[in-house]
N, C-alpha and C positions, 0 to 999 in steps of 0.2 A: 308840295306844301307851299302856300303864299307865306310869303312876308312883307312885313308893314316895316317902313323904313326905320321908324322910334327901335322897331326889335332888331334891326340889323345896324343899329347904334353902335353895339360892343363891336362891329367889322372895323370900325375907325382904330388905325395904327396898324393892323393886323396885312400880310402878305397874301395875294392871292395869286393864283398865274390864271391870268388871263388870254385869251383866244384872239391871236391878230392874224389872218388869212391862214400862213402853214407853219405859224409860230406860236410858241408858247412862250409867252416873258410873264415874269416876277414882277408884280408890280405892290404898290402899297396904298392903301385905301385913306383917302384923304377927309373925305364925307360921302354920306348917305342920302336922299333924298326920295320923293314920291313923286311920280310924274305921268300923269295921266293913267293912274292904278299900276304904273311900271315904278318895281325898284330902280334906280341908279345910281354907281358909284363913283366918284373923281377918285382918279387916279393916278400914279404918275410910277414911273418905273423904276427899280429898285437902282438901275447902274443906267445911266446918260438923261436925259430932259425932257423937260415937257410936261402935261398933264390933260386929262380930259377927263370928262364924262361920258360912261359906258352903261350900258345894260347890266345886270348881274348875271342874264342869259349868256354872257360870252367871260365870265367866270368858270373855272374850273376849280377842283377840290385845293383847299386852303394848305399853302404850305404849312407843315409840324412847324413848332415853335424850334424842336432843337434840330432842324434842318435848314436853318436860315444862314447866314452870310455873317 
């Protein structure tokens, strides 16, 4: 299923673990945007620095709410 960035609006605030080589980190979705028909999200990680702009393709399934930190 596509998504259009306005629908993937409600992901702002929300935990995702995302896909970094042979890791999985918790990170937290900062904004959404459309880029060249691709979703992307800024991110930044739940524990230590930094932030970027990812694919949604290297999202995995969305932390539960009452499995969070």
């Amino acid at each position: 299923m596509t998504h259009t960035a306005k629908q993937m609006a409600p992901a702002i605030g929300e935990t995702v673990q995302v896909q970094l080589e042979k890791f999985t980190i918790p990170m937290v979705v900062l904004d959404v945007k459309s880029s060249w028909g691709a979703i992307r999200l800024e991110v930044e990680p739940v524990s230590g620095s930094g932030r970027a702009w990812i694919s949604i393709d290297r999202c995995l399934v969305p932390t539960p709410r009452n499995q969070r930190r």
